[in-house]
Z-matrix of the N, CA and C atoms (Angstrom, degrees):
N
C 1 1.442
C 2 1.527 1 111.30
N 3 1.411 2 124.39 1 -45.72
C 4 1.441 3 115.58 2 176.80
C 5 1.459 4 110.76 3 -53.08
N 6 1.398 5 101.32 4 -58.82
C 7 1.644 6 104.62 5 170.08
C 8 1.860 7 117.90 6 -25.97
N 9 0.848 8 107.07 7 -69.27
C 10 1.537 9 125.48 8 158.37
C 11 1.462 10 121.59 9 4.89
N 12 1.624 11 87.51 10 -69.89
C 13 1.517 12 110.03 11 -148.29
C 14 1.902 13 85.34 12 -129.02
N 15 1.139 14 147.23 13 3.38
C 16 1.439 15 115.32 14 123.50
C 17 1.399 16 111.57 15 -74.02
N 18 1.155 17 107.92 16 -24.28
C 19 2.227 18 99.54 17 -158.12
C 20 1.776 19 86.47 18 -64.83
N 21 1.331 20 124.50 19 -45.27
C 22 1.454 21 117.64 20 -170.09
C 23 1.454 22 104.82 21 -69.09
N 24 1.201 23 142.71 22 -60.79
C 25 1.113 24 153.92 23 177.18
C 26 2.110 25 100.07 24 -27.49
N 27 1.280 26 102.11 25 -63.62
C 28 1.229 27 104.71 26 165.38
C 29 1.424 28 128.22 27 -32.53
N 30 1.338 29 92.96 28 -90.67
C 31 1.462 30 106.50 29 149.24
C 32 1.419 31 130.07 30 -2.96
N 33 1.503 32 96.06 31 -50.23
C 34 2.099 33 99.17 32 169.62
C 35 1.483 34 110.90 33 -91.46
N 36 1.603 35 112.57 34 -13.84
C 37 1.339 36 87.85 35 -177.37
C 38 1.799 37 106.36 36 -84.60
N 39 1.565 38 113.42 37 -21.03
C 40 1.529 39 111.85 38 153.75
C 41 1.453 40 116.35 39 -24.66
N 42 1.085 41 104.16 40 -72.27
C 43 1.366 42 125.36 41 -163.02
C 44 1.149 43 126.63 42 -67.85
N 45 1.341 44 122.21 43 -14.63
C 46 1.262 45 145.36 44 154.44
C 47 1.459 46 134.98 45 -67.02
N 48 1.600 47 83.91 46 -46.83
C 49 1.848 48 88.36 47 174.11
C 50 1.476 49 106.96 48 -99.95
N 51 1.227 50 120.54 49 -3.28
C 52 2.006 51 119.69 50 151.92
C 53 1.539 52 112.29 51 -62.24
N 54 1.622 53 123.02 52 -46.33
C 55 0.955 54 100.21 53 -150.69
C 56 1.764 55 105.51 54 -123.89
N 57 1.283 56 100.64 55 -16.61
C 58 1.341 57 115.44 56 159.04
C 59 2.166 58 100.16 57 68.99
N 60 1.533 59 110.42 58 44.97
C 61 1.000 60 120.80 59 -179.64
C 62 1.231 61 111.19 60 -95.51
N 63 1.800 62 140.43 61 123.13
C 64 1.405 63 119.85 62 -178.83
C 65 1.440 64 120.09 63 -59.62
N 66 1.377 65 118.26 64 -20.45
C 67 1.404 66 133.39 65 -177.66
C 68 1.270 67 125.90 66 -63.53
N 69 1.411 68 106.19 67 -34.02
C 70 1.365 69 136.27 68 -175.66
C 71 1.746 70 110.58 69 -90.82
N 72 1.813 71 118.68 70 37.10
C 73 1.235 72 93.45 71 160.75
C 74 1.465 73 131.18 72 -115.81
N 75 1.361 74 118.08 73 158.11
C 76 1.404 75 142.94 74 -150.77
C 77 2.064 76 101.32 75 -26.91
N 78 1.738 77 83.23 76 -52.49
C 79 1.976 78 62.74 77 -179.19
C 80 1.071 79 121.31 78 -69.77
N 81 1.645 80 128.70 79 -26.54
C 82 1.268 81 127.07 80 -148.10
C 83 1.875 82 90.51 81 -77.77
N 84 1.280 83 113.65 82 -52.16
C 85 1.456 84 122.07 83 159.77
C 86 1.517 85 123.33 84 -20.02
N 87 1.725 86 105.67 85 -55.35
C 88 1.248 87 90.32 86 -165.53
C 89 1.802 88 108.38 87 -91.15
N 90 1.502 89 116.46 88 -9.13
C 91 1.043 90 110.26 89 159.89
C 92 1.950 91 127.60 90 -70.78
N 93 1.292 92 106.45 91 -26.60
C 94 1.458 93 108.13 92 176.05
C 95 1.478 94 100.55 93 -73.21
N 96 1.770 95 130.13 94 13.51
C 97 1.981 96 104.44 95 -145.49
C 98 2.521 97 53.21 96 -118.89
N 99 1.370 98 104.00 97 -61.87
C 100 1.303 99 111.17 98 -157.43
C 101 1.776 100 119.52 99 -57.72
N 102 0.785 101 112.94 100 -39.80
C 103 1.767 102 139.29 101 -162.27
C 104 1.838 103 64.58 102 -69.19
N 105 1.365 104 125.27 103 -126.74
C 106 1.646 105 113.91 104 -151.96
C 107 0.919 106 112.16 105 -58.81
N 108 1.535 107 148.06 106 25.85
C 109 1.367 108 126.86 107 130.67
C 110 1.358 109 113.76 108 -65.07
N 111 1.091 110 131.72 109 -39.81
C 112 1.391 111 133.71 110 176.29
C 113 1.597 112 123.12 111 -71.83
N 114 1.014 113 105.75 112 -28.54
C 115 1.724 114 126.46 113 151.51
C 116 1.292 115 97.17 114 -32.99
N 117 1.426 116 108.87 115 -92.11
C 118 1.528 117 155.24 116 -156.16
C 119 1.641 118 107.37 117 -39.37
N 120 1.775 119 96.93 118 -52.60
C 121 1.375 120 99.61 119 -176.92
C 122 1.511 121 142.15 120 -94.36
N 123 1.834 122 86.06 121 -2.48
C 124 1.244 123 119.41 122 176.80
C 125 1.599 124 116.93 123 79.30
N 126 1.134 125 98.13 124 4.30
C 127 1.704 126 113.96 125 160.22
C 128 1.344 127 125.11 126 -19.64
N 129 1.361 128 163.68 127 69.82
C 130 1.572 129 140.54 128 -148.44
C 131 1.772 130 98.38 129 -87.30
N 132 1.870 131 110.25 130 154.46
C 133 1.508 132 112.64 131 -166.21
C 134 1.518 133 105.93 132 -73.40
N 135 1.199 134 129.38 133 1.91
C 136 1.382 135 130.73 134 163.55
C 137 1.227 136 123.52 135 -68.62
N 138 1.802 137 121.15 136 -45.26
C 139 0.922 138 132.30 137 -178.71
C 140 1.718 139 93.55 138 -56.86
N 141 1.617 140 108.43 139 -68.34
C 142 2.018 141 111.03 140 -155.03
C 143 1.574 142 88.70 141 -56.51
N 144 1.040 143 132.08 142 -26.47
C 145 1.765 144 116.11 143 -153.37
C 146 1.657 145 91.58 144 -82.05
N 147 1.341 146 120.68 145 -41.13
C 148 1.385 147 114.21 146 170.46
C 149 1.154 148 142.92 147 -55.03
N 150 1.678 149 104.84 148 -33.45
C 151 1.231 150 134.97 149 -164.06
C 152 1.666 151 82.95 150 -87.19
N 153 0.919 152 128.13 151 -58.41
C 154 1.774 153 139.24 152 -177.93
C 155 1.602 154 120.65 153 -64.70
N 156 1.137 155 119.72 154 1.97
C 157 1.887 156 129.02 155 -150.80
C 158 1.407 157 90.68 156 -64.33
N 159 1.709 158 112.37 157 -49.14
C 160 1.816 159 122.39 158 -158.40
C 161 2.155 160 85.67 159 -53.32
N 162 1.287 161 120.76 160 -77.96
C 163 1.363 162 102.40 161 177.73
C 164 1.359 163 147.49 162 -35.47
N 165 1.199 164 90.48 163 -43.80
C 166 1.676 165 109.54 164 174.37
C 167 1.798 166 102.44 165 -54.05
N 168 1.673 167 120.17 166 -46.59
C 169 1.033 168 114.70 167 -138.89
C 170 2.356 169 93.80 168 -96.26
N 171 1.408 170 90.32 169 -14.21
C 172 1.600 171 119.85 170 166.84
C 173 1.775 172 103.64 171 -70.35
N 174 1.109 173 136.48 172 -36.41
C 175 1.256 174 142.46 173 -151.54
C 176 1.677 175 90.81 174 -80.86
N 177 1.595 176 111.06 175 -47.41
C 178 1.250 177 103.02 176 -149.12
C 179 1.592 178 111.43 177 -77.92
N 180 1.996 179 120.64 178 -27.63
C 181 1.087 180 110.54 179 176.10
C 182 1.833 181 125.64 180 -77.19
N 183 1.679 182 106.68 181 12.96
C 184 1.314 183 144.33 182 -158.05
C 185 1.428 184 93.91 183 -91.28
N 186 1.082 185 100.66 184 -63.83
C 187 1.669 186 114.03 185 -157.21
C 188 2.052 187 95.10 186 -79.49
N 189 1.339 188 112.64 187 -40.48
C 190 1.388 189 118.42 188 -172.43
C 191 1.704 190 101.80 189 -60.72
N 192 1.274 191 121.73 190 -46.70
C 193 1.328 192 132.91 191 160.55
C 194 1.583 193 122.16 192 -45.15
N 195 1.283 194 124.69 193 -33.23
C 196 1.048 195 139.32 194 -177.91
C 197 1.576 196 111.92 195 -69.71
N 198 1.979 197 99.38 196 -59.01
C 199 1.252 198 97.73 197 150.54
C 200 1.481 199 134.13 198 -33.04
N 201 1.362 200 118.44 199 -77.99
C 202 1.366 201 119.40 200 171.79
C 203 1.632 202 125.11 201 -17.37
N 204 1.415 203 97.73 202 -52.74
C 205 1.378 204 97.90 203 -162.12
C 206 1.978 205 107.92 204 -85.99
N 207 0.961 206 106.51 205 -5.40
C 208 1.714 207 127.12 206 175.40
C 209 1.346 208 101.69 207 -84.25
N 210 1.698 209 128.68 208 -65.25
C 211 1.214 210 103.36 209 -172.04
C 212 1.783 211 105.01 210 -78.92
N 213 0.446 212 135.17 211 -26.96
C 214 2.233 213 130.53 212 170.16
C 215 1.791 214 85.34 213 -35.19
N 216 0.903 215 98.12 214 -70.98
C 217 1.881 216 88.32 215 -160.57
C 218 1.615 217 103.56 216 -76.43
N 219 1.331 218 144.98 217 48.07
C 220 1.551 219 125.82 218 -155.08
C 221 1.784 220 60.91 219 -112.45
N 222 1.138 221 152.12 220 -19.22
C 223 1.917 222 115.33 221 -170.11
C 224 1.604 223 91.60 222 -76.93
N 225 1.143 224 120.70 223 -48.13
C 226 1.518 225 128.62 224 -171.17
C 227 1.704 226 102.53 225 -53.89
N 228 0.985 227 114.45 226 -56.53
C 229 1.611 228 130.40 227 -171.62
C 230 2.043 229 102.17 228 -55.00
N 231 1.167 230 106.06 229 -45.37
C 232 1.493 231 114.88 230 176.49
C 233 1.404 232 109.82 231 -71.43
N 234 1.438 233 107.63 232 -46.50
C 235 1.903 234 101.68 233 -170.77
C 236 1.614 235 94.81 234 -58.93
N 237 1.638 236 126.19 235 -44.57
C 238 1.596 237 113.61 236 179.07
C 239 1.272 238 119.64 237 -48.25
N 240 1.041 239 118.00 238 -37.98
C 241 1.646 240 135.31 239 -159.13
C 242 1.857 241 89.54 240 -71.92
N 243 1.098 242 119.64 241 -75.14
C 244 0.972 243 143.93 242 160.68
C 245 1.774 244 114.42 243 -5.04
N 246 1.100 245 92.30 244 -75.30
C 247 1.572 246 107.70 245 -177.20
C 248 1.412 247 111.82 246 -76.57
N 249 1.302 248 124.05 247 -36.33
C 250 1.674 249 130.85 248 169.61
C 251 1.698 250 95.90 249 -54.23
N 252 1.761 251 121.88 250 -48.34
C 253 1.593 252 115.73 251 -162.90
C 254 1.488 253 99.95 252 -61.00
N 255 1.203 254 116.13 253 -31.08
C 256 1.800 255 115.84 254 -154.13
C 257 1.816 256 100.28 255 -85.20
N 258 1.195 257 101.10 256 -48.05
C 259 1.460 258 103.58 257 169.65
C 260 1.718 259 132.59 258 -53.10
N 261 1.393 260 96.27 259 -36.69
C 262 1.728 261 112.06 260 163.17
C 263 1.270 262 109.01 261 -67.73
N 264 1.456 263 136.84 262 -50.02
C 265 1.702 264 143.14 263 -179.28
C 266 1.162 265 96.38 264 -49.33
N 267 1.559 266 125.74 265 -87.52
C 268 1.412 267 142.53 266 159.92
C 269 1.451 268 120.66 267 -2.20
């Protein structure tokens, strides 16, 4: 199952930087490639979430990091915000 769902994930980021479609990105991909394969094969979401835990359990110090590095720049992140609103009014 990891196999799976990086090889698809991949797969969209291929497909993404070929075709440069907003529609076309990697997760939305690899959920349209997985969701009816798992349908299909009769897979139940207990089994993939188990089979998948090592990522899942990778995701979370991922995303906590993500945080970090978002609020460090939130004065920088606001002056854009900021200056994009005044320019749209304007």
């Amino acid at each position: 199952m990891l196999t799976l769902v990086m090889g698809t994930f991949l797969f969209g980021v291929w497909l993404y930087k070929r075709t440069k479609i907003t529609l076309l990105q990697p997760l939305l991909i690899s959920m349209v490639i997985i969701i009816p394969f798992l349908k299909v094969t009769g897979i139940e979401y207990q089994t993939f979430y188990q089979q998948t835990r090592l990522l899942n359990f990778m995701l979370g110090p991922s995303v906590v990091a993500l945080g970090f590095v978002l609020y460090e720049q939130m004065e920088h992140i606001r002056g854009n915000v900021v200056s994009i609103h005044f320019s749209v009014v304007h």
